[in-house]
C-alpha positions as CSV (number, residue, x, y, z in Angstrom):
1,X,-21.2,-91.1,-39.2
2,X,-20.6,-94.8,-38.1
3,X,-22.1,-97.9,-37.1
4,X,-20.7,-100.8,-35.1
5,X,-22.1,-103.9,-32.5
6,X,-22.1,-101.3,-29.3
7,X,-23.5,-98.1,-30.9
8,X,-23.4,-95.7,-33.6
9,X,-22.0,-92.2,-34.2
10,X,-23.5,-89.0,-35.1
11,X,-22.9,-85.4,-36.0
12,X,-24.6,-82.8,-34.3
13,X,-25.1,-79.2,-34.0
14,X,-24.8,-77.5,-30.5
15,X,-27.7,-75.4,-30.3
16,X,-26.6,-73.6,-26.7
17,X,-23.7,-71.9,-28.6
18,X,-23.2,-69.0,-31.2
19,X,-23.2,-70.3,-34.5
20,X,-24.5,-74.0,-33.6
21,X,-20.8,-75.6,-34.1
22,X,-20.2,-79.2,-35.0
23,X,-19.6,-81.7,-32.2
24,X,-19.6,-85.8,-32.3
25,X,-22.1,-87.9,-30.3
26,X,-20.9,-91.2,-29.7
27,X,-23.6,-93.4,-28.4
28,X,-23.2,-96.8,-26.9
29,X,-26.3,-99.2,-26.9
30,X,-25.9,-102.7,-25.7
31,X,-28.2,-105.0,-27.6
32,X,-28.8,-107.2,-24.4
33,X,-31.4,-107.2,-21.3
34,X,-28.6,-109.7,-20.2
35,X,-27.5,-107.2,-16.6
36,X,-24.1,-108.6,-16.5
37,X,-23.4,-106.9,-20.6
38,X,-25.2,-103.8,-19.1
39,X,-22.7,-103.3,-16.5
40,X,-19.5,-104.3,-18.4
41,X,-20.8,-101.7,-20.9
42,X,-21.5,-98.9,-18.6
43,X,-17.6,-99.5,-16.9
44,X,-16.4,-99.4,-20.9
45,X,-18.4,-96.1,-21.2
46,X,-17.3,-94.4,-18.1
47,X,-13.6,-95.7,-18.3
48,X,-13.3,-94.1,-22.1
49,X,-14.9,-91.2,-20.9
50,X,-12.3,-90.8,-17.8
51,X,-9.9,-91.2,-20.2
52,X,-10.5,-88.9,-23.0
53,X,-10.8,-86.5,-20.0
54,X,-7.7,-87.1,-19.5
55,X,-5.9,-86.9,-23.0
56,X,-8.0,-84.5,-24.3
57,X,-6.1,-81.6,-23.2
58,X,-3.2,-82.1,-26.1
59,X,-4.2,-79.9,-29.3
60,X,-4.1,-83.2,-31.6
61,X,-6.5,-85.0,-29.5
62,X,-10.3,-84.9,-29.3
63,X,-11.5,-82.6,-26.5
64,X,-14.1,-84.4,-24.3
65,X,-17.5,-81.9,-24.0
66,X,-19.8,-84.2,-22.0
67,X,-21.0,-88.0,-21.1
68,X,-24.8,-88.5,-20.0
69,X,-26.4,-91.8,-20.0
70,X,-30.6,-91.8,-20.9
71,X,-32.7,-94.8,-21.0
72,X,-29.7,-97.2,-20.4
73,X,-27.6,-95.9,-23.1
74,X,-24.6,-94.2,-23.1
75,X,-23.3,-91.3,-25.1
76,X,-19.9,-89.0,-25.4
77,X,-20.1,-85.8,-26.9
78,X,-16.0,-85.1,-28.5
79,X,-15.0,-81.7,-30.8
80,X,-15.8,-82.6,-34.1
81,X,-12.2,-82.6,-36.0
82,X,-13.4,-81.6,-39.7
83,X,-10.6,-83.2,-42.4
84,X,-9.8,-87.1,-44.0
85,X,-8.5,-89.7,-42.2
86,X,-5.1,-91.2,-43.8
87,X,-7.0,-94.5,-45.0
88,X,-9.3,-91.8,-47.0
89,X,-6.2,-89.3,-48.0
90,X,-4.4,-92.7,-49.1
91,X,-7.0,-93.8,-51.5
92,X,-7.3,-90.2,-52.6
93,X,-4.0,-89.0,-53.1
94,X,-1.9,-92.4,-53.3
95,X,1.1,-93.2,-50.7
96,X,3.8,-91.4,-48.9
97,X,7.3,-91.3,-49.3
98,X,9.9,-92.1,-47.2
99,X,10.0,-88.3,-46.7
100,X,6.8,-88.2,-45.7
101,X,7.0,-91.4,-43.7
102,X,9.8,-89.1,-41.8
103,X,7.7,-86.5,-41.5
104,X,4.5,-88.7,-40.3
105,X,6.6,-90.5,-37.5
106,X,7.8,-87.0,-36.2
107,X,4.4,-85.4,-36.1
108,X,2.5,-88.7,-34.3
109,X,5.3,-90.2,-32.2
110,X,5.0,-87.0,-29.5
111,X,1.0,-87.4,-29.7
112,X,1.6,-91.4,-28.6
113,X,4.3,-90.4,-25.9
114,X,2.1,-87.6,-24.4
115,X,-1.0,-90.5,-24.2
116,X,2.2,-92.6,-22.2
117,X,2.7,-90.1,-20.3
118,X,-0.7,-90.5,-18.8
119,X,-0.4,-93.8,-18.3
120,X,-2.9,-94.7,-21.2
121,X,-2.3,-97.1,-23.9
122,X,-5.0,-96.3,-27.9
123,X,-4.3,-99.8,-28.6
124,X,-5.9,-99.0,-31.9
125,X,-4.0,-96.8,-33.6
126,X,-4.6,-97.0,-37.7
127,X,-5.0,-95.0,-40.4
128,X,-8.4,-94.9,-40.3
129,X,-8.3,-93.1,-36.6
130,X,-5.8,-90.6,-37.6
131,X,-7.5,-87.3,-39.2
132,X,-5.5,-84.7,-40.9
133,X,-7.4,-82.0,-40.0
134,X,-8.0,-78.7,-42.5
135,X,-8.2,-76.1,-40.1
136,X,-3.9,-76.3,-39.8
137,X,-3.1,-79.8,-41.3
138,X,-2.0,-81.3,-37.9
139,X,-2.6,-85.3,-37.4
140,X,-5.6,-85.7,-34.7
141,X,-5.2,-89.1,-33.1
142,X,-9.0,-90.3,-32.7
143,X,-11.1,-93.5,-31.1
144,X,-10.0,-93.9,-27.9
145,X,-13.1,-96.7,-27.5
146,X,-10.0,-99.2,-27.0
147,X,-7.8,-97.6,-25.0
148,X,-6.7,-99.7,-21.8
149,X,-6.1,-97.0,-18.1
150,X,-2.7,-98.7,-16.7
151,X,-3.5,-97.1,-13.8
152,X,-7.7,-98.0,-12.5
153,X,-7.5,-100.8,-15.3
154,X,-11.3,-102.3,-14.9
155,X,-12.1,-105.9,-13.6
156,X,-15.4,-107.6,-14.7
157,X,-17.2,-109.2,-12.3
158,X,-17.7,-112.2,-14.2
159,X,-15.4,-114.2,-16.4
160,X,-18.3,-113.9,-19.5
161,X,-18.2,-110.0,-18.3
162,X,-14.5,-110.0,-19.0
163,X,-14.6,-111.8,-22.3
164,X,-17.4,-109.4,-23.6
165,X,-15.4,-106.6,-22.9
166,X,-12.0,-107.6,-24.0
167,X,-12.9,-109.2,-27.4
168,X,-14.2,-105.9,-28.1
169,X,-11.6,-104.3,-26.7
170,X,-8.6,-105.7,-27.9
171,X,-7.9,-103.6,-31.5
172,X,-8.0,-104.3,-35.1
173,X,-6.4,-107.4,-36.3
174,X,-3.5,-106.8,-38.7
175,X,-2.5,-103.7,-36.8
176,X,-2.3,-104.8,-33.1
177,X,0.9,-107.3,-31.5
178,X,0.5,-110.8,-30.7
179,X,0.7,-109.9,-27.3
180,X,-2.6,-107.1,-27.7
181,X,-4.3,-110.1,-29.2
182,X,-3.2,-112.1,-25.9
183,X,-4.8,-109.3,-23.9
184,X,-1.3,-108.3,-22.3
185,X,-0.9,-104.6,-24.3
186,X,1.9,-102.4,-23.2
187,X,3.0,-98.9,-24.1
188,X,5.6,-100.4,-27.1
189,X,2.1,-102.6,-28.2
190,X,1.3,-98.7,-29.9
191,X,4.3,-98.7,-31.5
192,X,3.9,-101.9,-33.4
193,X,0.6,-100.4,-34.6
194,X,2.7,-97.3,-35.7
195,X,4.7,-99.4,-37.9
196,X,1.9,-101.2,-40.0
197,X,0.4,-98.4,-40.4
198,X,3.7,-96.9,-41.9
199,X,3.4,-99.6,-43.8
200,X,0.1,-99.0,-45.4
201,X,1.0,-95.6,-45.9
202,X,3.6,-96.8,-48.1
203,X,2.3,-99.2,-49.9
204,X,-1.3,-98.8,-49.7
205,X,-1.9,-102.7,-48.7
206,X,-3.0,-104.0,-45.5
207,X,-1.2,-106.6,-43.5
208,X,-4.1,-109.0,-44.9
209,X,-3.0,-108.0,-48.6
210,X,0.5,-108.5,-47.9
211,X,0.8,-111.5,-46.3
212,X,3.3,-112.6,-43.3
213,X,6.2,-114.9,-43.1
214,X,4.9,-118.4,-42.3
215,X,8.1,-118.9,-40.3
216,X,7.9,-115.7,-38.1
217,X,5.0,-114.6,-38.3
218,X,6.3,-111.2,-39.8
219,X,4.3,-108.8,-42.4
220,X,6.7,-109.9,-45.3
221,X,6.5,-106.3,-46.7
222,X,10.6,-105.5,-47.8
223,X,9.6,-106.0,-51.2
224,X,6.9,-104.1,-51.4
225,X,8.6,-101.0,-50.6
226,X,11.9,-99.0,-52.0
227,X,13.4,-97.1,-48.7
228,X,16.5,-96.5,-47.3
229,X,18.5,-98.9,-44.9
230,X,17.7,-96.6,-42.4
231,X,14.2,-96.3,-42.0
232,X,14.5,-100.1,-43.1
233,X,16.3,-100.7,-39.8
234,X,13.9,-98.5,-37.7
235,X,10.7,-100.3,-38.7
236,X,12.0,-103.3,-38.4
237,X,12.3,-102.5,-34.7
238,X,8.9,-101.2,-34.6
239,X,7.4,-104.1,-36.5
240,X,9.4,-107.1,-34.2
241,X,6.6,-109.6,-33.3
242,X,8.7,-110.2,-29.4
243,X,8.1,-107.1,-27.3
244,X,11.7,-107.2,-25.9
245,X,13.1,-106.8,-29.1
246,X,11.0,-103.7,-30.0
247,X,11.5,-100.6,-29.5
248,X,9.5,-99.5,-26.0
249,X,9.0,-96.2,-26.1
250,X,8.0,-93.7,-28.5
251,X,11.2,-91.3,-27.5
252,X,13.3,-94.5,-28.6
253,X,11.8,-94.4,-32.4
254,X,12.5,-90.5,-31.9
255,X,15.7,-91.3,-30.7
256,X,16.7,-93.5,-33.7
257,X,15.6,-91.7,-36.7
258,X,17.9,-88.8,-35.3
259,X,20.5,-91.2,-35.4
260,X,20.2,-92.6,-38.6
261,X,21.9,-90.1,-40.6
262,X,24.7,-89.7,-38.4
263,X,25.6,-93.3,-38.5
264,X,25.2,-93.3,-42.1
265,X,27.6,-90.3,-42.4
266,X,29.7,-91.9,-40.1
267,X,29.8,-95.1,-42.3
268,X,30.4,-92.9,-45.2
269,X,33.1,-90.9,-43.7
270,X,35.0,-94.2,-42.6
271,X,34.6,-95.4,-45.9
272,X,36.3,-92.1,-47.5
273,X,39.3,-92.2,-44.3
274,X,40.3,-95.4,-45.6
275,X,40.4,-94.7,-49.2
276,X,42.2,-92.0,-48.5
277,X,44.9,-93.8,-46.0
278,X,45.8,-96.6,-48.6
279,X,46.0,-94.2,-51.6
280,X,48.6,-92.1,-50.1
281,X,51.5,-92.2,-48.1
282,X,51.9,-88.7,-47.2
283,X,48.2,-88.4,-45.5
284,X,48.2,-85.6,-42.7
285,X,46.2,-84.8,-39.6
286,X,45.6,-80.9,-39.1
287,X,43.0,-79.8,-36.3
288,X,44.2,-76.4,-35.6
289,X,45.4,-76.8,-32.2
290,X,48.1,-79.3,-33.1
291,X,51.4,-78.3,-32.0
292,X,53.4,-77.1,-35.6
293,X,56.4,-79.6,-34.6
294,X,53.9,-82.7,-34.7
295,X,51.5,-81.7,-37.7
296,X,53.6,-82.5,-40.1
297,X,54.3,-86.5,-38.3
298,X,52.6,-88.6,-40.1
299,X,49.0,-89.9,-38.9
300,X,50.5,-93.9,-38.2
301,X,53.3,-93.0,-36.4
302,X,53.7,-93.6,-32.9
303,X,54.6,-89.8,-31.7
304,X,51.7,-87.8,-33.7
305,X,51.0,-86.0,-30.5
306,X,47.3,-84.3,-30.5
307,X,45.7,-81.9,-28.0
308,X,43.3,-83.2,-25.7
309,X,41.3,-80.0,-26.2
310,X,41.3,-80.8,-30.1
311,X,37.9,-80.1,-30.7
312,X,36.2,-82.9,-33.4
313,X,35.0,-80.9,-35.5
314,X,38.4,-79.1,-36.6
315,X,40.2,-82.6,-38.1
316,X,40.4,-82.8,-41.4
317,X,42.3,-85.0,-44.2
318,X,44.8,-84.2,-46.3
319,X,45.9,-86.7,-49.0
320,X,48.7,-85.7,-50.9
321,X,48.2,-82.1,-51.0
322,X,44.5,-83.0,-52.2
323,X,41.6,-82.1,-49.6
324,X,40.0,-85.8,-48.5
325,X,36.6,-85.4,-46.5
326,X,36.3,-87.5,-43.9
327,X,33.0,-87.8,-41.8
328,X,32.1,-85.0,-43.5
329,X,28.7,-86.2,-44.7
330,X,27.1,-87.2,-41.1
331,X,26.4,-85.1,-38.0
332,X,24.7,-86.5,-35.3
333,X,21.2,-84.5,-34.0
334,X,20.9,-83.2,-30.5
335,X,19.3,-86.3,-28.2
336,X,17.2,-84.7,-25.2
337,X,18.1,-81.2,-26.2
338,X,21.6,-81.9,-25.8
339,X,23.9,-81.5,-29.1
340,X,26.9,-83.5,-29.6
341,X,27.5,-82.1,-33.6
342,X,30.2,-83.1,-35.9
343,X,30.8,-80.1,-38.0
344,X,31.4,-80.8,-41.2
345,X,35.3,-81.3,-42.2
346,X,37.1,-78.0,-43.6
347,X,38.5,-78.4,-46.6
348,X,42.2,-76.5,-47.1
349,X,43.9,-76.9,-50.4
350,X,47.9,-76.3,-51.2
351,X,50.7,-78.8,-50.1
352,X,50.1,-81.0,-47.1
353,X,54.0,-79.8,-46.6
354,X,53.0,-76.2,-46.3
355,X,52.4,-75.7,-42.5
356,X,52.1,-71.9,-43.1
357,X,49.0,-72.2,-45.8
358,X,48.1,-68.6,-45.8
359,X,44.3,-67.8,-44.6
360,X,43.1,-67.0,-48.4
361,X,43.7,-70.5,-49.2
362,X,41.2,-71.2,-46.5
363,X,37.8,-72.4,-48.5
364,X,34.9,-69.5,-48.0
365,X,32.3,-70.7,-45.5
366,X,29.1,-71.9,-47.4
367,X,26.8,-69.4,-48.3
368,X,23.0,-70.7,-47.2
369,X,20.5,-70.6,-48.7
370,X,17.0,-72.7,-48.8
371,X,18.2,-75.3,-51.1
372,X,21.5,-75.7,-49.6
373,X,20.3,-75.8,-46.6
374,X,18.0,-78.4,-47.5
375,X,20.1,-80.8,-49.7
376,X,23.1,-80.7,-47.2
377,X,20.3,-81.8,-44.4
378,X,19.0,-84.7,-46.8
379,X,23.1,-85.7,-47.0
380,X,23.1,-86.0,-43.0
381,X,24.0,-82.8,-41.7
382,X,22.6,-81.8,-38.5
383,X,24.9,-78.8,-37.4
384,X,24.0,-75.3,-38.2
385,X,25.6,-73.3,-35.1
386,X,26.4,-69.9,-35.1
387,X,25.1,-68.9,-38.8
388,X,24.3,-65.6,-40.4
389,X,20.5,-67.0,-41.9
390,X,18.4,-64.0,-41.2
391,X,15.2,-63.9,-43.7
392,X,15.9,-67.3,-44.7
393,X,12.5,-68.7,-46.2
394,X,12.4,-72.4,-44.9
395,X,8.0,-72.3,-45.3
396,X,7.1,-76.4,-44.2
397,X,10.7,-76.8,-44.3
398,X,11.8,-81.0,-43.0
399,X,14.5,-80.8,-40.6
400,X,13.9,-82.7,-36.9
401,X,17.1,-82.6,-35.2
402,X,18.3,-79.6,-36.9
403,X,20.9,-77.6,-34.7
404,X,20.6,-73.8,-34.9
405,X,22.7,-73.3,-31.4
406,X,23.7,-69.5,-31.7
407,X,22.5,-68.7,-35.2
408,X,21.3,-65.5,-36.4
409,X,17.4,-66.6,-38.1
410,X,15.9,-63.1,-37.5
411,X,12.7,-62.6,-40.0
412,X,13.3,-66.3,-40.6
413,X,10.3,-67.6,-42.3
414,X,9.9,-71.7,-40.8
415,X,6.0,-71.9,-40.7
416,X,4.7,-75.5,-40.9
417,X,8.5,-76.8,-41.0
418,X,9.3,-80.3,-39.0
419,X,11.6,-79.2,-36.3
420,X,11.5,-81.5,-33.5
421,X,13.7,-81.7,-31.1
422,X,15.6,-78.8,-32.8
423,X,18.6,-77.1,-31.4
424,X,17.7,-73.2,-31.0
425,X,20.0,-72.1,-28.1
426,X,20.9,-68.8,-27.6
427,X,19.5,-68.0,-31.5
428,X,18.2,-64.9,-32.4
429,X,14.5,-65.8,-33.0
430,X,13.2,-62.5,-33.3
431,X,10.3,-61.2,-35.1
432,X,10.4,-65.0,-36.9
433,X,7.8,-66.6,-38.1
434,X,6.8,-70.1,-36.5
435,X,2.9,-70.1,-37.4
436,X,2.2,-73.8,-37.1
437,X,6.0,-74.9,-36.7
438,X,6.3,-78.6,-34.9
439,X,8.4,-77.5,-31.7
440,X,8.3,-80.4,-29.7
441,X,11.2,-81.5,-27.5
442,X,13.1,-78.4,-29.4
443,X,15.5,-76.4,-27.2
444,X,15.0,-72.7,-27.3
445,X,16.7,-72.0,-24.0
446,X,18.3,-68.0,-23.7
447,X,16.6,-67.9,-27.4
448,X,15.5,-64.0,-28.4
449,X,11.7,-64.8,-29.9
450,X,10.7,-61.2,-29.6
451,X,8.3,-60.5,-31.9
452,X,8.0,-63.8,-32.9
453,X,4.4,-65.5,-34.6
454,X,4.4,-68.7,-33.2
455,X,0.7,-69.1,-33.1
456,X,-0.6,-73.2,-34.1
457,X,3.0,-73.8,-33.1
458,X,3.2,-77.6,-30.8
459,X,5.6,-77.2,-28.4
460,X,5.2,-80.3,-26.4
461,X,7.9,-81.1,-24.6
462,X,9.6,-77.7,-25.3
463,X,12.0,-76.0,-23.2
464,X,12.1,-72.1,-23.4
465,X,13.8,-71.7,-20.0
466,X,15.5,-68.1,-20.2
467,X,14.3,-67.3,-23.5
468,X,13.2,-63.4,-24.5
469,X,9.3,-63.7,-25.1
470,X,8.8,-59.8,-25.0
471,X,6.0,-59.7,-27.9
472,X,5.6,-63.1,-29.0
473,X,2.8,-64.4,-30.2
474,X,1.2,-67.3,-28.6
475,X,-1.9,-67.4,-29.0
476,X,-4.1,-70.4,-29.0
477,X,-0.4,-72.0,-28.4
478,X,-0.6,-75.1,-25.6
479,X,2.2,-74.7,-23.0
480,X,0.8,-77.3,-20.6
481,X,4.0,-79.2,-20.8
482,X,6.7,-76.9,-22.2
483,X,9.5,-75.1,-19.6
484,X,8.5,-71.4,-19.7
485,X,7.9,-69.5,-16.3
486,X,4.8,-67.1,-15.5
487,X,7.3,-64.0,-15.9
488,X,8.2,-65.1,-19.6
489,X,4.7,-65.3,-20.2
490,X,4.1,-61.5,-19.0
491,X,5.2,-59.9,-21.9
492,X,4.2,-62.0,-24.5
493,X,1.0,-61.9,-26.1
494,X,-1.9,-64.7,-25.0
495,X,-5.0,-65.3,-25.4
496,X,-8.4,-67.4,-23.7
497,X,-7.3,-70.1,-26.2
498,X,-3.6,-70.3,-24.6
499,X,-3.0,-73.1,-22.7
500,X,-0.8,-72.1,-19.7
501,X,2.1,-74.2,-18.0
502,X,-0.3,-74.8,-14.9
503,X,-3.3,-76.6,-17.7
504,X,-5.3,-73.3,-17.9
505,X,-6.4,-71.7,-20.4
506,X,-5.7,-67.9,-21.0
507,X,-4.5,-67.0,-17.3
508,X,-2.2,-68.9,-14.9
């Protein structure tokens, strides 16, 4: 399958099971008698080994079967991960969006901080060792021949040793950091690899075909590629050649594409307030809890009195009897489960002098549907509480961040969709389906999933504290690091291939 200086790679058929399945034999063969080579080899072998055993409990990443060494070479037998790599799917299919540059980031980013999580750095993270696997279409992060163990980090012997082992070590040029290059990696070192390869995906050109900046060093690749400010701004970050200016975690690059619509709806919304304010003398405040003796003041007066208990999401504009929205367009995701969600701005239409509007005048709450759902997400909202979308078909649906809090999705169809750190608190969940669904960091705490299909569904990082699981289907589903108790678990439907809370598989 693959030939380099240490070794080769093979496919091979495992004759001691039922129907001979497909593994990958990774041998490594030092062309040297020189015993110093032979022993920085053997440490590289074992150390890889040690650490696939330790990553390869996460569905997107190789499973370790067995190491052996015979006749003083080495070999690793991984699961064989059938599907083309993006470097292959690229040349194949052409490049990605910046909707599927979204999408990309949301799906790999919680791969990369599971492998931080323990303590391991790829360090060569490229298209080329990212699969898209057939069996479900989920990203499988491969190679891990130059990964670097933070914690029992090896030390040659020998200062040639050491050389040996860090030249081949240390990545592939174009996608790893000046300071990878410098043998110093660190966790945000995968990050920057992330970005160029975000970068290829986009424009199909390496950072050799591009070219850099000659004054900092930087892939020059603005104008080569037509995306919004936002993602502009976040891989920027990922792509600064000084390490402190760089984002450092994978959670941060999380953290900031859940951002980015908010603050461009926010931006938005400023822009429309201030419109609004100089067009108009008579602009009003109303939030619903105002006392009726101050609504009417106007808004730049010193005694407009508002309620401290005026919740956010209830102000909205008035500009001379004509309905103004005002941060209307942004809502900001849930961070960390936790959702701080500007609804978007009612609307109200009569005289701004008519304090006793009657309710009929009152706009009609939208009616959602797929593609209203969808085209309000793309304009930056996030918030979604407490709606009536039962049987909504949202199949492979894009929406990380999404907040659901309280919202009636029963029979909801959302298999494939993007829904990372989602918001489903306290939603009726039950008898959905979630076949394949990306769950991870997404809150589903005192959710009702009975009945639901979540089977292929990654729910890294999920938290499913208090949640109904009375028939749902998880099978094959890997709960090694998602909040669920062994009580939950009782009356919902597992199987051997279910990966409990506790790292075992089918039984806690």
């Amino acid at each position: 399958m693959g030939k380099g200086g240490f070794g080769a790679t093979f496919g091979a058929a495992d004759l001691t099971l039922p129907g001979t399945p497909i593994c990958v034999v990774k041998q490594l063969r030092p062309a040297t008698d020189d015993p110093q080579i032979y022993k920085m080899a053997k440490e590289l072998f074992e150390r890889e080994a040690q650490t696939l055993g330790i990553v390869g409990n996460h569905p997107q990443v190789p499973r370790l079967l067995d190491y052996f060494e015979q006749n003083q070479e080495f070999y690793l037998v991984q699961e064989y991960v059938k599907g083309y790599n993006l470097h292959q799917e690229v040349k194949k299919s052409g490049t990605l969006s910046e909707a599927g540059i979204k999408q990309f980031l949301t799906e790999l980013l919680p791969i990369l901080q599971y492998i931080h999580s323990q303590k391991v750095i790829h360090r060569d993270i490229k298209p080329a060792n990212l699969i898209r696997s057939h069996k479900d279409r989920k990203l499988v992060l491969i190679d891990f021949g130059a990964v670097k163990n933070q914690v029992n980090s090896m030390i040659a012997n020998s200062s040639s040793a050491q050389t040996a082992l860090t030249a081949f070590a240390v990545g592939t040029a174009g996608f790893a950091p000046p300071e990878q290059m410098a043998m110093r990696p660190v966790y945000a070192s995968d990050i920057y690899a992330v970005g160029v390869t975000c970068i290829y995906l986009l424009t199909g050109q390496t950072p050799k075909d591009i070219g850099c900046d000659p004054e900092t060093g930087e892939i020059a690749w603005n104008n080569y590629v037509r995306i919004s400010d936002s993602l502009t701004k976040v891989l920027k970050k990922m792509l600064e050649i000084t390490v402190k200016h760089r984002y450092k975690s994978a959670q941060e690059v999380l953290d900031a594409m859940a951002m980015a619509p908010y603050d461009e709806g926010m931006q938005q919304g400023m822009t429309t307030m201030i419109t609004g304010f100089s067009s108009s003398a008579s602009t009003r405040i109303n939030t619903g809890v105002i006392n009726r003796s101050t609504q009417s003041q106007s808004f730049g007066q010193p005694n407009t009195k508002i309620s401290s208990g005026m919740p956010v999401s209830a102000i909205n504009t008035e500009v001379g009897g004509t309905v103004s929205t005002s941060m209307g367009a942004g809502a900001m995701a849930p961070v960390g489960n936790v959702g701080y969600n500007f609804a978007p701005i009612a609307r109200r239409r009569g005289s701004s002098s008519n304090n006793n509007a009657s309710e009929s005048s009152i706009k009609k709450p939208t009616k959602w549907n797929p593609k209203t759902i969808l085209m309000a997400y793309e304009k930056g909202r996030r918030d979604f509480a407490q709606q009536e979308l039962n049987d909504l078909d949202l199949n492979k649906a894009f929406l990380p961040g999404i907040n659901f809090y309280e919202s009636k999705l029963s029979r909801a169809n959302l298999q494939g969709a993007e829904l990372s750190r989602a918001d489903f608190g306290r939603a009726n969940l039950s008898q959905t389906i979630m076949k394949n669904a990306n769950l991870s960091d997404a809150y589903l705490g005192y959710a009702d999933l009975s009945g639901a299909d979540l089977r292929g569904a990654n729910l890294f990082g999920a938290n499913l504290k208090y949640a109904n699981l009375q028939g749902t289907n998880l099978c094959g589903v890997d709960l090694s690091s998602a909040q669920v108790t062994e009580s939950q678990l009782a009356s919902a439907k597992t199987n051997w291939r279910t990966v409990m809370p506790n790292g075992k598989r089918g039984s806690w």
